[in-house]
C-alpha positions in Angstrom: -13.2 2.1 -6.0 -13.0 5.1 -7.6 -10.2 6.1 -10.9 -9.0 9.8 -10.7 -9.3 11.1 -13.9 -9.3 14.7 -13.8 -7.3 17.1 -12.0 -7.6 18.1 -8.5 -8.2 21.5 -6.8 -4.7 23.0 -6.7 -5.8 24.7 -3.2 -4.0 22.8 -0.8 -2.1 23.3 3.0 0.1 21.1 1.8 2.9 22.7 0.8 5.4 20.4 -1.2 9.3 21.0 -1.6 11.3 21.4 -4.5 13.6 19.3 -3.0 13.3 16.9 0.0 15.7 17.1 3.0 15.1 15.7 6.6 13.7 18.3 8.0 11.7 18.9 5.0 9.8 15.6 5.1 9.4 16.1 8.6 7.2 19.4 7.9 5.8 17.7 4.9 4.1 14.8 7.6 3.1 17.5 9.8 1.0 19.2 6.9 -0.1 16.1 5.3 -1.6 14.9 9.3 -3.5 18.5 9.1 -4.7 18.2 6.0 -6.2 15.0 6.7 -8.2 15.8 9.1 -10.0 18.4 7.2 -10.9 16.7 3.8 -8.7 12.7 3.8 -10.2 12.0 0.2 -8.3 14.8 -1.5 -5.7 14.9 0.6 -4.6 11.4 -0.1 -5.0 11.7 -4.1 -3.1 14.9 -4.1 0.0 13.5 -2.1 0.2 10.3 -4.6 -0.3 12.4 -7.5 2.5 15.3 -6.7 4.3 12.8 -5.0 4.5 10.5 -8.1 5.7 12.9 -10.4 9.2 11.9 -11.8 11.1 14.4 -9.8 9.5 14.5 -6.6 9.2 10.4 -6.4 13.8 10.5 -7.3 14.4 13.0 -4.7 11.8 11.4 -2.4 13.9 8.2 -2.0 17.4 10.0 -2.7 16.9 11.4 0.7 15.5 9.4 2.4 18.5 6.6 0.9 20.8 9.2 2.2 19.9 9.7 5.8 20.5 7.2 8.5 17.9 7.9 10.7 15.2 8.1 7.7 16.4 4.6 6.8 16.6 3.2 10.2 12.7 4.1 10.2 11.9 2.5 6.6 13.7 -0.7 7.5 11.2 -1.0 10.7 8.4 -1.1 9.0 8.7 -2.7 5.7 8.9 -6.3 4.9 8.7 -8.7 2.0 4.7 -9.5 2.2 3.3 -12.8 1.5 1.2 -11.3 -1.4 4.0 -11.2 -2.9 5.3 -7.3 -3.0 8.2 -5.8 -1.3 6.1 -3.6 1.1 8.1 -0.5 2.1 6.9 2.4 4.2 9.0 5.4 3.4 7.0 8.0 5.5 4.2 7.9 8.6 2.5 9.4 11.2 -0.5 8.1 13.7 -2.6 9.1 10.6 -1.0 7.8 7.9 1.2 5.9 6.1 3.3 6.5 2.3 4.0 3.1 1.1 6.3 1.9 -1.7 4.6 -1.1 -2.8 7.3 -3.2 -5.3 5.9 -6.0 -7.5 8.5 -8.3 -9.0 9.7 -11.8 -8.8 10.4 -12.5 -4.8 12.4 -16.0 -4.2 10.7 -16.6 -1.0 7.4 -16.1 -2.3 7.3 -18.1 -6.3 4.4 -17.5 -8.0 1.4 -15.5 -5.7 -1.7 -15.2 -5.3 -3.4 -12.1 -3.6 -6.0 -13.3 -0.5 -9.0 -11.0 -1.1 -9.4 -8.7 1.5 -10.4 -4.6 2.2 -8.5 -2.7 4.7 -8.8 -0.7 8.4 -8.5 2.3 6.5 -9.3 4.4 3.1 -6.4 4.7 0.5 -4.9 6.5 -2.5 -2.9 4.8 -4.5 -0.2 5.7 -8.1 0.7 3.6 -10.5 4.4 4.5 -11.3 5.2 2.2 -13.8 4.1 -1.5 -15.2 0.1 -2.0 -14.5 -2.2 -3.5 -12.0 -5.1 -6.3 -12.2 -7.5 -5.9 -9.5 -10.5 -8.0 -9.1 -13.5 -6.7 -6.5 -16.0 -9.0 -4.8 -18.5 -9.0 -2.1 -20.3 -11.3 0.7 -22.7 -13.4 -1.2 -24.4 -16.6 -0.2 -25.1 -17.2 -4.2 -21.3 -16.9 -5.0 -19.3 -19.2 -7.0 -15.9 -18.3 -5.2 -16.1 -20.7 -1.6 -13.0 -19.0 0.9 -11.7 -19.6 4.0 -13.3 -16.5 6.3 -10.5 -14.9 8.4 -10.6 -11.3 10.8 -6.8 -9.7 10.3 -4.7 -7.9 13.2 -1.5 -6.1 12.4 0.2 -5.3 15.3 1.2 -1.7 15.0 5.2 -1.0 14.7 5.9 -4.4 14.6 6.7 -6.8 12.2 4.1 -9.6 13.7 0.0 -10.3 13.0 -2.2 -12.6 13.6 -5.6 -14.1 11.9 -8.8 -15.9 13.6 -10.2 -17.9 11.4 -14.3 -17.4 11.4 -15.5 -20.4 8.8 -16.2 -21.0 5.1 -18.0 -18.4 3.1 -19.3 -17.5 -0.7 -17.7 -14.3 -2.5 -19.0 -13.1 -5.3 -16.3 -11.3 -7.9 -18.2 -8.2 -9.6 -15.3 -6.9 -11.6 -11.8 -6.8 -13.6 -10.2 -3.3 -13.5 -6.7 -2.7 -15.0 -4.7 0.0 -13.8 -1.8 1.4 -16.3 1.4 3.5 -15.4 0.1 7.1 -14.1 -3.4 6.4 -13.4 -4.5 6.9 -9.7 -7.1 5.6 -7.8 -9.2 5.7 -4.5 -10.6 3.0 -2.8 -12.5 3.0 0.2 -11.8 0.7 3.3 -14.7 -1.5 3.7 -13.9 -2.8 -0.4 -12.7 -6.3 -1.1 -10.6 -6.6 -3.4 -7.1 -8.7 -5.0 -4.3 -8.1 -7.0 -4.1 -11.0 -9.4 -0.2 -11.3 -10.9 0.1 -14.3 -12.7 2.6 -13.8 -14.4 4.3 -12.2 -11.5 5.2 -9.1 -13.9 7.0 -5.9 -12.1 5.0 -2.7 -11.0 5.6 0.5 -8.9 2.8 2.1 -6.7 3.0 4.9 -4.3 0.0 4.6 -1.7 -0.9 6.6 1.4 -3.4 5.1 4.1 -5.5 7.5 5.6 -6.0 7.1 9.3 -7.2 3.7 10.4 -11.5 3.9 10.7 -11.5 0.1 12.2 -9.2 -2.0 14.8 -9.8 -5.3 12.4 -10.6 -6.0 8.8 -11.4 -9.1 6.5 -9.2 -11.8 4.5 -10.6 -14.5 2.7 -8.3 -17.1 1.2 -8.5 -20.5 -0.4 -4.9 -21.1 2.4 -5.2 -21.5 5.6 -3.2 -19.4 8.3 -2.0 -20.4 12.0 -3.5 -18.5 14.8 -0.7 -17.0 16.3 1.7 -14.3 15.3 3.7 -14.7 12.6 6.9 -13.0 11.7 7.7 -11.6 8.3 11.3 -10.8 6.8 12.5 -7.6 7.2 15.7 -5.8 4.7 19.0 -4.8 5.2 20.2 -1.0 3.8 21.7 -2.4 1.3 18.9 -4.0 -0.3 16.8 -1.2 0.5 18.9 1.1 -1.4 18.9 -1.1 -4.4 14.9 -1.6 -4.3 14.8 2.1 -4.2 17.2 2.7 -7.4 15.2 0.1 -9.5 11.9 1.7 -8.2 13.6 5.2 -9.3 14.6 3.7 -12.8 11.3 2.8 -13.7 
């Protein structure tokens, strides 16, 4: 886990518009996917941070609100997930994903908690408004936290996945970080970690994924899951378009 607090080499080959068509985000992917593979830690902080400024993140969603075919994407692979956040992937290639991630008060999900759990691939990740509470733990037969020990699958391009359940086993939390609007992080993918919402107040974050280093990854939780594919619930435009205008207010 690692807090970006100074500013990043402005040499980039990622060259980002003024204002954001179709065709422009299309280019845009194509350079971010180049990029990548040449040096992913920068890249990924650089594409939160430019595109989390004000202007950029408002004409980011405007177009992409605007465009059928844009939409038609975003609505295939985002979904209300069961951590509680309205998970929306506005752009993607093979090697990476630019997530919306929406915390706020979901009906179908009242009060969560986050399972602990790292990730297939490294991330960057802006706050664009409220704050976020992360704790991070690690394997540890001495550990006070006991969890349910599960190996993840997403199913790629699909709204299914599916857990495998591998035991009991001790965590052991090392730390409370806070994360207020316009900080940006880095974490890397083998980190466990939880977003801890109590009092299930709203926050913004733009993330990109860099491309995926592992076919599985880990979730611990104090629930147990079913070991078969689940479905999650998907959005309509409309709601889509109002999730983007309240992520735009903030």
């Amino acid at each position: 886990m690692e807090a970006v607090t100074r500013s990043i080499d402005n040499r980039s080959l990622i060259e980002f518009p003024k204002a954001f068509t179709s065709n422009g985000l299309l280019s845009l992917a194509k350079q971010i996917d180049l990029s990548l593979a040449l040096r992913e830690k920068r890249t990924l902080i650089q594409v939160v941070t430019e595109l989390g400024k004000k202007e950029n993140f408002e004409s980011l969603l405007s177009c992409i609100s605007d465009d059928e075919v844009l939409m038609d994407n975003v609505i295939k692979n985002s979904y209300r997930h069961d951590n509680g956040f309205h998970k929306i992937v506005l752009l993607s290639s093979h090697y990476f994903k630019l997530r919306l991630h929406l915390f706020q008060p979901i009906p179908e999900i009242p009060l969560p908690m986050e399972n602990i759990h790292n990730h297939r691939w490294n991330f960057a990740s802006k706050i664009i408004s409220g704050s976020l509470k992360m704790e991070l733990f690690r394997e540890d037969h001495s550990g006070s936290v006991e969890v349910n020990n599960y190996t993840y699958l997403s199913k790629n391009g699909s709204d299914q996945y599916a857990v495998e359940y591998n035991g009991k086993i001790k965590l052991k939390r090392l730390s409370l970080i806070r994360y207020d609007s316009g900080c940006t992080y880095f974490m890397k993918s083998k980190e466990l970690h939880r977003i801890i919402n109590p009092n299930n107040e709203s926050t913004c974050t733009l993330m990109i994924t860099g491309s995926p280093l592992f076919e599985k990854c880990k979730l611990y939780s104090h629930n147990t899951f079913q070991n078969e594919r689940q479905t999650v619930s998907s959005y309509s435009v409309e709601e889509l378009r109002e999730l983007f205008l309240l992520a735009a207010k903030r």
